[in-house]
C-alpha positions in Angstrom: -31.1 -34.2 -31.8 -30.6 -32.1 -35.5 -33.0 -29.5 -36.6 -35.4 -31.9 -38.1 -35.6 -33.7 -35.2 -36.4 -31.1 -32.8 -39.1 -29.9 -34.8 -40.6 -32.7 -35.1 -40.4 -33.2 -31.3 -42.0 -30.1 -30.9 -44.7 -30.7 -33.4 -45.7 -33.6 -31.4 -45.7 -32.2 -28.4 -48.0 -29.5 -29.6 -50.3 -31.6 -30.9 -50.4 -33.4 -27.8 -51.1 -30.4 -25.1 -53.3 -29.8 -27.7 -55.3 -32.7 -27.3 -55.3 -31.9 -23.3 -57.4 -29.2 -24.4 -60.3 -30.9 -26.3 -62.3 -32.1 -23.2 -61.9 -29.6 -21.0 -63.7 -26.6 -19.7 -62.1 -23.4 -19.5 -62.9 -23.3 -15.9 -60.5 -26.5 -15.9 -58.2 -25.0 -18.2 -58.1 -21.9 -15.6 -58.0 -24.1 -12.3 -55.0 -23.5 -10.0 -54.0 -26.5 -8.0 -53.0 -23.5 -5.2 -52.6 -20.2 -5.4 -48.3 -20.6 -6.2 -49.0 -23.0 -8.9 -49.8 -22.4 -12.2 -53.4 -23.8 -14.2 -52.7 -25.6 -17.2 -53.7 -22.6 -19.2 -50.8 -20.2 -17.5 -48.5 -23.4 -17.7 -49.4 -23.4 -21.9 -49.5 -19.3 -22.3 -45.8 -19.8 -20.6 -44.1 -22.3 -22.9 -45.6 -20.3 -25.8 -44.5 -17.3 -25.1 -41.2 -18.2 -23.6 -40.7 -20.1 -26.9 -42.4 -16.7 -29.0 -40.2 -14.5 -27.3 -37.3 -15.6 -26.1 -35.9 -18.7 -27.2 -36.4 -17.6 -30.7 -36.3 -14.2 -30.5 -32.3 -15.3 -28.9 -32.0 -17.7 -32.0 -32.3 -14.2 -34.3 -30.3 -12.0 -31.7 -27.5 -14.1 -32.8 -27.6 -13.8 -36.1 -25.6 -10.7 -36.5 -22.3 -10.6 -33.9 -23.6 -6.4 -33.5 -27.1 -7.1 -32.0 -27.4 -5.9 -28.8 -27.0 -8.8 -26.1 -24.9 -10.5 -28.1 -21.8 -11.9 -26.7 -19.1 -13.3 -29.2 -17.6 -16.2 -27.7 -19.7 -16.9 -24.6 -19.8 -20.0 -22.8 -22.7 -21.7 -21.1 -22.1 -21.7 -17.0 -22.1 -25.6 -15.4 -26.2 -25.9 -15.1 -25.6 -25.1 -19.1 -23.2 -27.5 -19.5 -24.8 -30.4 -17.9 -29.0 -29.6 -19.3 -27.4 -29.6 -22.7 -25.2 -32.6 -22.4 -27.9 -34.6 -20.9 -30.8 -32.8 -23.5 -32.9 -32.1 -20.4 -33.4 -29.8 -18.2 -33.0 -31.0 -14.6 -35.8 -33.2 -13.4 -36.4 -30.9 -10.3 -39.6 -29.0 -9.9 -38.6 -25.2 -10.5 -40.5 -22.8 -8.7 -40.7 -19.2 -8.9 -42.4 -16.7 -6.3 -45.4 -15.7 -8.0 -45.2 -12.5 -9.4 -46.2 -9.7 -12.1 -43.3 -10.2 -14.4 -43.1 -13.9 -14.4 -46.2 -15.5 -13.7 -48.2 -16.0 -16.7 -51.9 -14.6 -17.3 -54.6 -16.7 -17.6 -55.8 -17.5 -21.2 -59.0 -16.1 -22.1 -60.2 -18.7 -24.7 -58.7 -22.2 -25.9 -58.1 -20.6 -29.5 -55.9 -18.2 -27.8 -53.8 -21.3 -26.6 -54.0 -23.0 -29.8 -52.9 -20.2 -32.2 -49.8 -19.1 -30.3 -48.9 -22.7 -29.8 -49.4 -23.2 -33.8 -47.5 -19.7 -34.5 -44.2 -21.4 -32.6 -44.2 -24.4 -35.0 -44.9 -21.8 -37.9 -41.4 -19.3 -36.4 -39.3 -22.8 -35.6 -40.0 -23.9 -39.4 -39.2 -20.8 -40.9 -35.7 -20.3 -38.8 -34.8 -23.9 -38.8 -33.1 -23.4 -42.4 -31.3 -20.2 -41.0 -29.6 -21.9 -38.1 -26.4 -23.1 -40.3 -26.1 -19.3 -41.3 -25.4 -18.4 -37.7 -22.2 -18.4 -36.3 -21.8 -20.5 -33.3 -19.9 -18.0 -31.3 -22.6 -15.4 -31.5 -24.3 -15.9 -28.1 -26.7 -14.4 -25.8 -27.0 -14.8 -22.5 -29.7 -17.3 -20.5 -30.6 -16.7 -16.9 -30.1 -19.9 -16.0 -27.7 -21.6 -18.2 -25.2 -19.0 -19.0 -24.3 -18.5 -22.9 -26.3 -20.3 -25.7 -25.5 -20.2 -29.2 -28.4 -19.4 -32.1 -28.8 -23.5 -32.5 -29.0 -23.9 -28.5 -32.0 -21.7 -28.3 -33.9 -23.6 -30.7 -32.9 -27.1 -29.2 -34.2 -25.1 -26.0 -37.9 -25.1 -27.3 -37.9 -28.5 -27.4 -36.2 -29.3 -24.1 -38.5 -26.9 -22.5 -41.9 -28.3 -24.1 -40.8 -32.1 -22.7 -39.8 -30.6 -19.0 -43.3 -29.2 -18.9 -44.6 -32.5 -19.2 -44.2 -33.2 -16.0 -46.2 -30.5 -15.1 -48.7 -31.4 -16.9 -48.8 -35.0 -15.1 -49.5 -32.9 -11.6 -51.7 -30.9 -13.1 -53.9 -34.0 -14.5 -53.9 -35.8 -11.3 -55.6 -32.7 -9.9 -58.1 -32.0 -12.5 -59.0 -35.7 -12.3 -59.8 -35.3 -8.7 
């Protein structure tokens, strides 16, 4: 996908966890399927914020080779290699231990989710015309993936966003119960 594409990706895909939002309560918003899953408010407050602060905060790391956590010349591990050639993250459910420095908090109002989902699309826009500027050898480091350039973090909102959907699927099968 280019720049233009991903955005628009993303654009769309806000707009449609958006819509999730319209007819639900904040109770339903809040409610766990069990107590190690995430509601579809945590699962929302996490890609925004992963996407707030740090796919894009990575994608202006890079810009200057002196930043701190900047590796010149890194290289993504084999998971890297393959998400990246395939566009995807794997199609395995990922899950985490629940704990205080991953698991996100529960939103306190649907305009909470809204605005932070609307401020991503507002940060990819204005970085999107930056991403040529950054040298592709400036990296940082992902936990998962090994070494991503400036332009691999952004592509990784996107890719993110679309593994989350099927999440959401779960999560709508247990609301609808």
């Amino acid at each position: 996908m280019n720049t233009n594409e991903i955005l628009l990706s993303v654009e769309a895909q806000t707009t449609s966890y958006l819509n999730e939002l319209a007819n639900l309560s904040m109770e339903q918003i809040c409610r766990k399927p069990s107590a190690d899953e995430w509601s579809l408010g945590q699962m929302l407050v996490h890609l925004m914020n992963s996407a707030r602060f740090m796919h894009l905060r990575n994608v202006e790391v890079c810009k200057v080779a002196s930043n701190p956590g900047v590796c010149v010349g890194g290289v993504k591990n084999d998971r890297g290699e393959r998400a990246f050639r395939e566009g995807s993250f794997p199609t395995v459910r990922i899950q985490v231990p629940p704990s205080p420095q991953y698991t996100p908090t529960q939103p306190e109002r649907k305009e909470e989710i809204q605005a932070g989902m609307q401020d991503v699309i507002v940060r990819m826009r204005a970085v999107a015309p930056t991403l040529d500027e950054i040298p592709l050898e400036n990296t940082v480091e992902h936990p998962g993936f090994g070494y991503l350039n400036g332009e691999e973090w952004f592509q990784l909102v996107e890719m993110h966003y679309r593994h989350h959907r099927h999440q959401l699927g779960r999560l709508h099968a247990f609301l609808s119960v």
